[in-house]
C-alpha positions in Angstrom: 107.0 104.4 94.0 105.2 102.6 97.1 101.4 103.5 97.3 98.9 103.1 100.7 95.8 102.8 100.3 93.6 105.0 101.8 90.1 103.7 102.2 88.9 105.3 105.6 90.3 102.3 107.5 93.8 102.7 109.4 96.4 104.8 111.0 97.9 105.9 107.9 100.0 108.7 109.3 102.3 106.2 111.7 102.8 104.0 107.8 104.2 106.8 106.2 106.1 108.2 109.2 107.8 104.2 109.2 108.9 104.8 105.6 109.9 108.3 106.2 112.4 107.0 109.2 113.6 104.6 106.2 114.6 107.3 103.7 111.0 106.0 101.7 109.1 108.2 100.2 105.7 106.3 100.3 102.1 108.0 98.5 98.8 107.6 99.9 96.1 106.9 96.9 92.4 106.8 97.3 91.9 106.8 93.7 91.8 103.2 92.5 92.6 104.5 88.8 96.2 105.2 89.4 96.8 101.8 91.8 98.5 100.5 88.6 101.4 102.7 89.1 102.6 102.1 92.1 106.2 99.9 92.0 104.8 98.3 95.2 101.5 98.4 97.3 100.4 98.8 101.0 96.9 98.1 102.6 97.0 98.6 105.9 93.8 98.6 107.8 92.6 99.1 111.2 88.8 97.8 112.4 86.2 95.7 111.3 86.3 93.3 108.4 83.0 94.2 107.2 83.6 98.4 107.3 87.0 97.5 105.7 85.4 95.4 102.6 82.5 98.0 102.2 84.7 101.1 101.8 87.0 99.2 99.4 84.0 98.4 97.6 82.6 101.7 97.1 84.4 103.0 94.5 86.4 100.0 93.2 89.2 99.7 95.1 88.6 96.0 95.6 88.9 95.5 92.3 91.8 97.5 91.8 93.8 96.0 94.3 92.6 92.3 93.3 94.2 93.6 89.9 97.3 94.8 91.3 98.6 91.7 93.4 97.3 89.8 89.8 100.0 92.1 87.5 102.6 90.2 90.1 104.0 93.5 91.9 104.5 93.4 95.3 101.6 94.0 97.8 101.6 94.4 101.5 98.6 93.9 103.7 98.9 95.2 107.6 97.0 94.2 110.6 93.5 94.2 109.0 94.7 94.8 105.9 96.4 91.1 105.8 93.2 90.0 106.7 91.6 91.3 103.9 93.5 89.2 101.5 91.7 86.0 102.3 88.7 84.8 101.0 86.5 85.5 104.1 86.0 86.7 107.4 83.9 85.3 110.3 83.7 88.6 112.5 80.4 90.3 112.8 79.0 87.6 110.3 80.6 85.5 107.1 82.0 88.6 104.7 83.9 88.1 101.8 87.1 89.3 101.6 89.5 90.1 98.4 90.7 86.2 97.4 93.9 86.6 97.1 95.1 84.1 99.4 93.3 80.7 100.3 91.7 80.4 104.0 89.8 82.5 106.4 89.7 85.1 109.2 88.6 83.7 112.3 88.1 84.4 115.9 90.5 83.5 118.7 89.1 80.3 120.4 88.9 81.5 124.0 88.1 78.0 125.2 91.8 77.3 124.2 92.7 79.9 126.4 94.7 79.9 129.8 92.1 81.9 132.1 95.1 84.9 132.5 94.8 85.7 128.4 92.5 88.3 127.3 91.2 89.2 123.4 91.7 91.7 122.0 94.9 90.0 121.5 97.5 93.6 122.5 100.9 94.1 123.0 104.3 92.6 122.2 104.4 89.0 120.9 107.0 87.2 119.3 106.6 86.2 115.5 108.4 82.5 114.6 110.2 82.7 111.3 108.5 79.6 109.5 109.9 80.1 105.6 112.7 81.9 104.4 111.2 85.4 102.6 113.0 88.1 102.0 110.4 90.3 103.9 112.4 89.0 106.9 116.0 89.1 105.8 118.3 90.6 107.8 115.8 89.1 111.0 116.4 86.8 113.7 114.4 83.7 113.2 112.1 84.7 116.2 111.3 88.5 116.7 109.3 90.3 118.8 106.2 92.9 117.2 103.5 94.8 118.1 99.9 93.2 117.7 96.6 94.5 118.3 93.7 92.4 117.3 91.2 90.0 117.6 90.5 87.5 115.1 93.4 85.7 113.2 93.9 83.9 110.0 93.4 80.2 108.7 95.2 79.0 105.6 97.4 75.9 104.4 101.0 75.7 106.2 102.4 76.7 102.1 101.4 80.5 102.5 102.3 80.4 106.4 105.7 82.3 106.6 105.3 83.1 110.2 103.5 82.1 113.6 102.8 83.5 116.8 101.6 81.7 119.9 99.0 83.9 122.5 96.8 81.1 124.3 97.5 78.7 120.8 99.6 78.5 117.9 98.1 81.0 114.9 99.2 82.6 111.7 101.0 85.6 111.8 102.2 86.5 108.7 101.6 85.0 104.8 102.6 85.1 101.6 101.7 84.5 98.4 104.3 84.4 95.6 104.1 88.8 95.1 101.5 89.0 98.1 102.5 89.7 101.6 100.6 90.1 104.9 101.3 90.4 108.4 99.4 90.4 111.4 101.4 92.9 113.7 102.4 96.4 113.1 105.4 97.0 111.8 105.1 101.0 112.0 104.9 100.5 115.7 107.3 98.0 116.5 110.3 99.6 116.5 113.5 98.1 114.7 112.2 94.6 113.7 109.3 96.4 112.2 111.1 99.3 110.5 113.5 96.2 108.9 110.4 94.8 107.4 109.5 98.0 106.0 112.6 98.6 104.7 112.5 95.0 103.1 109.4 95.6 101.4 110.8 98.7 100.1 113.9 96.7 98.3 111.7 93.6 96.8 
């Protein structure tokens, strides 16, 4: 069984329609009691860092997903939701985020910037393959996704399994042994993304 969590904070709908299109039969939970029985975990997210953390908080969710990824199942954070597995955020303020993997959410740097780029960062971008994973079997070693966002993720090159370059080189996709995250959508961007699902699905 695949779980989403539902925490007020994403497009939940287009996620389970991407697993439907798979042959997936995918749950959302907003009770943090039965997170435990999930085979295999999504948190997707769409918004702000600090709304995201405060409604995970509220009833515990934080801590049941914190306990999830720590049982070694396999766990899947989406757009925000990847961001929420580092240990902080910088937008709207330092917030702390769920720990799970080492580094930070930060800001594009717009003085990096050609003067033609524009943040939010939107539309289709290529992700470079930087570690074999089997998130991405089955995937050329660049593909292009769907990305909508503005701040991006720090960490050490050892949980960097992808990259993407809009004005700079940033991290698009991590791992840590059972925990996942990428950056793009993958419920939006067509084949690559519904290959990805469907890789998640078989771990």
């Amino acid at each position: 069984m695949i779980g989403i969590v539902d925490y007020n904070m994403g497009n939940l709908a287009s996620v389970i329609n991407a697993f439907a299109k798979m042959g997936v039969d995918a749950t959302l939970e907003s009770d943090p009691s039965k997170i435990s029985q999930y085979d295999k975990l999504i948190l997707p997210g769409v918004g702000a860092f600090a709304d995201a953390m405060e409604h995970l908080n509220e009833n515990g969710m934080d801590e049941a997903v914190i306990a999830y990824a720590h049982s070694g199942k396999p766990l899947l954070g989406i757009c925000l939701g990847m961001q929420l597995l580092f240990e902080s955020s910088q937008e709207f303020g330092a917030t702390q985020g769920l720990g799970l993997i080492p580094g930070k959410v930060v800001a594009f740097d717009q003085t990096k910037f050609d003067h033609k780029l524009k943040v939010p960062h939107m539309g289709w971008n290529e992700l470079f393959v930087e570690k074999e994973t089997p998130l991405f079997s089955g995937l050329k070693k660049d593909f292009y996704l769907y990305f909508v966002h503005s701040f991006h993720a720090e960490c050490d090159e050892k949980y960097t399994i992808g990259k993407t370059h809009y004005g700079y080189e940033f991290v698009s996709a991590v791992q840590n042994k059972n925990v996942y995250g990428i950056q793009p959508h993958p419920e939006k961007s067509h084949e690559n993304g519904l290959k990805i699902i469907e890789n998640f699905a078989k771990l």
